[in-house]
N, C-alpha and C positions, 0 to 999 in steps of 0.2 A: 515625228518629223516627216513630213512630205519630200516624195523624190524630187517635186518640181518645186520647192520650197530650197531646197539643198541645193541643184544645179542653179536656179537665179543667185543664190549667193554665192555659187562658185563665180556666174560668167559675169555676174556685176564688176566683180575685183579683176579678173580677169583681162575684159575690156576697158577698166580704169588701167591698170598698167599697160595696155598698148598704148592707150592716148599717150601716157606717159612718156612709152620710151619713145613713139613720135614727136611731141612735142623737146624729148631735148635732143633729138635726132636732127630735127631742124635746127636748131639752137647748135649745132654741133658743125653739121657740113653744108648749113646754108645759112651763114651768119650775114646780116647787114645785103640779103637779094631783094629786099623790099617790102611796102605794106600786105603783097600779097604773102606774104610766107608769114610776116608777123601775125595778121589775121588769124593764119592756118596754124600757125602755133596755141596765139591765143584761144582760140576753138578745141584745139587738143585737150591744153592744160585747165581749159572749165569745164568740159565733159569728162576727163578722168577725176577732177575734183566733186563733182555733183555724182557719179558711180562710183567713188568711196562713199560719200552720204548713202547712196541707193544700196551698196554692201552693206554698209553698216543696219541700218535697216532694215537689211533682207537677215541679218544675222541676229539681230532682237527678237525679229517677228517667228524667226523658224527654226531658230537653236534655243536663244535663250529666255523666250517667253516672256519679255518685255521687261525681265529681271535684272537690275545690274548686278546684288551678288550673283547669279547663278552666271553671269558674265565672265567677272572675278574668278569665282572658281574655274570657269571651262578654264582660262587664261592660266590660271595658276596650273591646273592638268596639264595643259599642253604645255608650259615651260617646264615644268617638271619631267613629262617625260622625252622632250628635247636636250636641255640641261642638265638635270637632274636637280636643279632648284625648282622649291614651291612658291611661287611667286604670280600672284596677279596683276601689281602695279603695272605691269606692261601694260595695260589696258589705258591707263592715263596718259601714257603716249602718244597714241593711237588715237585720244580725243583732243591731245595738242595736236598731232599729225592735221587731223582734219581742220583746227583752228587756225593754225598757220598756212594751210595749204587755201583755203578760203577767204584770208585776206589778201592771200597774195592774188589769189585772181580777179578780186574787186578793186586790189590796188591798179591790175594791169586796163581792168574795163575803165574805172572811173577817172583816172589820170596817168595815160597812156604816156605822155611825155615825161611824167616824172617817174612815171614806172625805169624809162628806159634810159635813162638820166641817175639809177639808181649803182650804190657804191657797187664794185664788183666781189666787195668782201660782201656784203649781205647777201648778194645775192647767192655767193657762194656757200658760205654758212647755211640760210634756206633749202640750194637743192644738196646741200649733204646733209641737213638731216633728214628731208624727205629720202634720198635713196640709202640712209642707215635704215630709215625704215622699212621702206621696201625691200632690202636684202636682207633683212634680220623678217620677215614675215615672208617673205616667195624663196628663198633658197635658207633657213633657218627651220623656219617650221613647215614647211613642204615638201612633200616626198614627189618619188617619176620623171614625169616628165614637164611638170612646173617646174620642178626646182632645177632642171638642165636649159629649160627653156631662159630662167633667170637668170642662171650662171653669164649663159651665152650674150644674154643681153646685156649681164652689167660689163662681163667682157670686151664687148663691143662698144658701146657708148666710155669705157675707160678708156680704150683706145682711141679712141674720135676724140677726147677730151685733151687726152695727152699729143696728138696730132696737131691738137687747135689751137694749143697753150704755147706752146714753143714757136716762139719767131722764127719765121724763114729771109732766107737771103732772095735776092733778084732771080735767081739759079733754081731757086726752090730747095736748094740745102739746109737743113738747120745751122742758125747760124752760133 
Protein backbone atom coordinates (compact mmCIF):
# COMPACT_ATOMS: atom_id res chain seq x y z
CA UNK A 1 0.00 0.00 0.00
CA UNK A 2 1.11 3.33 -1.05
CA UNK A 3 1.37 6.36 1.62
CA UNK A 4 -0.28 8.53 -1.09
CA UNK A 5 -2.78 5.75 -1.91
CA UNK A 6 -3.69 5.57 1.96
CA UNK A 7 -3.91 9.43 2.64
CA UNK A 8 -6.33 9.87 -0.75
CA UNK A 9 -8.57 7.50 0.93
CA UNK A 10 -8.34 9.07 4.06
CA UNK A 11 -9.05 12.75 2.73
CA UNK A 12 -11.76 11.47 0.14
CA UNK A 13 -14.08 10.36 3.19
CA UNK A 14 -12.84 12.91 5.08
CA UNK A 15 -14.02 15.97 2.76
CA UNK A 16 -17.19 13.83 2.05
CA UNK A 17 -18.22 14.29 5.74
CA UNK A 18 -17.48 18.00 5.71
CA UNK A 19 -19.81 18.43 2.81
CA UNK A 20 -22.02 16.57 4.82
CA UNK A 21 -22.13 18.24 7.91
CA UNK A 22 -22.38 21.44 5.65
CA UNK A 23 -24.88 20.58 3.93
CA UNK A 24 -27.27 19.71 7.00
CA UNK A 25 -25.62 22.62 8.69
CA UNK A 26 -27.57 24.69 6.18
CA UNK A 27 -30.57 22.46 6.40
CA UNK A 28 -30.40 23.22 10.15
CA UNK A 29 -29.75 27.02 10.86
CA UNK A 30 -30.73 28.47 7.52
CA UNK A 31 -33.91 26.66 6.61
CA UNK A 32 -36.38 28.22 3.82
CA UNK A 33 -33.19 31.74 3.30
CA UNK A 34 -33.64 30.96 -0.44
CA UNK A 35 -32.54 29.44 -3.84
CA UNK A 36 -29.09 30.59 -2.93
CA UNK A 37 -28.57 28.35 0.19
CA UNK A 38 -30.59 25.60 -1.52
CA UNK A 39 -28.10 25.62 -4.30
CA UNK A 40 -25.37 25.62 -1.69
CA UNK A 41 -26.84 22.82 0.00
CA UNK A 42 -27.44 20.96 -2.89
CA UNK A 43 -23.67 21.32 -4.05
CA UNK A 44 -22.62 20.02 -0.66
CA UNK A 45 -24.66 17.01 -0.61
CA UNK A 46 -23.44 15.87 -4.44
CA UNK A 47 -20.01 16.43 -3.72
CA UNK A 48 -19.90 14.49 -0.35
CA UNK A 49 -21.95 11.90 -2.35
CA UNK A 50 -19.53 11.63 -5.44
CA UNK A 51 -16.31 11.60 -2.48
CA UNK A 52 -17.99 8.47 -0.94
CA UNK A 53 -17.89 7.04 -4.63
CA UNK A 54 -14.11 8.67 -4.78
CA UNK A 55 -13.39 6.81 -1.07
CA UNK A 56 -14.75 3.91 -2.07
CA UNK A 57 -12.54 3.54 -4.88
CA UNK A 58 -9.65 4.87 -3.51
CA UNK A 59 -10.17 1.92 -0.95
CA UNK A 60 -10.68 -0.91 -3.74
CA UNK A 61 -7.84 0.46 -5.58
CA UNK A 62 -5.21 0.62 -2.42
CA UNK A 63 -6.41 -1.56 0.38
CA UNK A 64 -8.33 -4.11 -1.19
CA UNK A 65 -6.91 -4.79 -4.59
CA UNK A 66 -10.04 -4.74 -6.50
CA UNK A 67 -11.29 -7.83 -4.32
CA UNK A 68 -14.57 -7.80 -2.69
CA UNK A 69 -13.82 -10.92 -0.57
CA UNK A 70 -10.52 -9.49 0.61
CA UNK A 71 -13.16 -6.37 1.39
CA UNK A 72 -15.31 -8.59 3.32
CA UNK A 73 -12.74 -9.75 5.33
CA UNK A 74 -10.86 -6.36 6.05
CA UNK A 75 -14.76 -5.49 7.15
CA UNK A 76 -15.15 -8.46 9.07
CA UNK A 77 -11.38 -7.59 10.97
CA UNK A 78 -12.22 -4.32 11.69
CA UNK A 79 -15.70 -5.21 13.30
CA UNK A 80 -14.20 -7.77 15.13
CA UNK A 81 -11.70 -5.90 16.60
CA UNK A 82 -14.12 -2.90 17.37
CA UNK A 83 -17.01 -5.41 18.59
CA UNK A 84 -15.71 -8.24 19.02
CA UNK A 85 -17.96 -9.84 16.21
CA UNK A 86 -16.64 -11.29 12.93
CA UNK A 87 -18.81 -10.00 10.69
CA UNK A 88 -18.45 -8.42 7.12
CA UNK A 89 -21.98 -7.71 6.06
CA UNK A 90 -21.24 -4.22 7.10
CA UNK A 91 -20.00 -3.81 3.80
CA UNK A 92 -23.58 -4.28 2.22
CA UNK A 93 -24.60 -1.31 4.00
CA UNK A 94 -22.18 0.90 2.91
CA UNK A 95 -23.20 -0.10 -0.80
CA UNK A 96 -26.99 0.72 0.20
CA UNK A 97 -25.39 3.87 2.01
CA UNK A 98 -24.01 4.86 -1.28
CA UNK A 99 -27.36 3.70 -3.42
CA UNK A 100 -29.56 5.78 -1.43
CA UNK A 101 -27.31 8.48 -0.86
CA UNK A 102 -27.08 8.81 -4.91
CA UNK A 103 -30.64 8.81 -5.59
CA UNK A 104 -31.33 11.18 -3.22
CA UNK A 105 -29.11 13.53 -4.97
CA UNK A 106 -30.54 12.96 -8.60
CA UNK A 107 -33.89 13.15 -7.00
CA UNK A 108 -32.85 16.80 -5.64
CA UNK A 109 -31.02 17.79 -9.28
CA UNK A 110 -33.71 16.24 -11.50
CA UNK A 111 -36.98 17.34 -9.66
CA UNK A 112 -36.17 19.87 -7.41
CA UNK A 113 -39.81 20.78 -6.58
CA UNK A 114 -40.86 17.44 -5.75
CA UNK A 115 -37.71 16.81 -4.13
CA UNK A 116 -38.73 19.73 -1.59
CA UNK A 117 -42.42 18.82 -1.72
CA UNK A 118 -41.15 15.47 -0.14
CA UNK A 119 -42.83 13.78 3.11
CA UNK A 120 -40.74 14.88 6.27
CA UNK A 121 -40.92 11.25 7.49
CA UNK A 122 -38.71 10.08 4.49
CA UNK A 123 -36.78 12.55 4.56
CA UNK A 124 -36.16 11.83 7.84
CA UNK A 125 -35.80 8.09 7.77
CA UNK A 126 -33.07 8.89 4.79
CA UNK A 127 -30.77 11.37 6.71
CA UNK A 128 -30.95 8.97 9.82
CA UNK A 129 -29.76 6.34 8.15
CA UNK A 130 -27.08 8.11 6.49
CA UNK A 131 -25.82 9.55 9.80
CA UNK A 132 -26.26 5.77 11.67
CA UNK A 133 -23.88 5.37 9.01
CA UNK A 134 -21.53 7.86 9.44
CA UNK A 135 -21.48 7.54 13.34
CA UNK A 136 -21.19 3.87 13.22
CA UNK A 137 -17.84 4.38 10.67
CA UNK A 138 -16.18 8.14 12.01
CA UNK A 139 -16.72 7.65 15.83
CA UNK A 140 -17.17 3.53 15.82
CA UNK A 141 -14.49 2.48 13.92
CA UNK A 142 -12.15 5.46 14.34
CA UNK A 143 -9.59 6.32 16.67
CA UNK A 144 -7.96 10.28 17.69
CA UNK A 145 -8.91 12.78 16.56
CA UNK A 146 -11.55 11.70 13.76
CA UNK A 147 -13.53 10.21 16.10
CA UNK A 148 -13.52 13.54 18.58
CA UNK A 149 -13.94 15.48 15.54
CA UNK A 150 -17.22 13.30 14.84
CA UNK A 151 -18.32 13.19 18.26
CA UNK A 152 -18.33 17.07 18.12
CA UNK A 153 -20.11 17.16 15.08
CA UNK A 154 -22.77 14.78 15.56
CA UNK A 155 -23.06 16.75 18.82
CA UNK A 156 -23.71 19.78 17.26
CA UNK A 157 -25.89 19.17 14.34
CA UNK A 158 -28.09 17.19 17.29
CA UNK A 159 -28.36 20.07 18.85
CA UNK A 160 -29.23 22.47 15.77
CA UNK A 161 -31.72 19.61 15.02
CA UNK A 162 -33.34 19.67 18.45
CA UNK A 163 -33.34 23.61 18.35
CA UNK A 164 -35.12 23.41 14.87
CA UNK A 165 -37.63 20.88 15.80
CA UNK A 166 -39.47 22.50 18.60
CA UNK A 167 -41.78 25.45 17.90
CA UNK A 168 -41.01 28.73 19.27
CA UNK A 169 -43.62 31.33 20.55
CA UNK A 170 -43.62 35.26 19.18
CA UNK A 171 -40.94 35.71 22.36
CA UNK A 172 -38.71 33.10 20.90
CA UNK A 173 -39.64 30.70 23.85
CA UNK A 174 -40.30 27.24 23.44
CA UNK A 175 -43.55 26.89 23.40
Amino acid sequence: MSAAGIELTRWTIRLALAAVAGRWAIALWLPDQGRRHERLARGLWTLGCLLLWAHVACAFEFHHHWSQLEAVASTAGRTRDTIGIEWGGGIFFNYAMMLVWTADVAWWWLRPGSYRERSRRLALALHGFLAFMIVNAAVVFESGAIRWFAIGGAILLAAGWLHTSHPRSDDGRQK
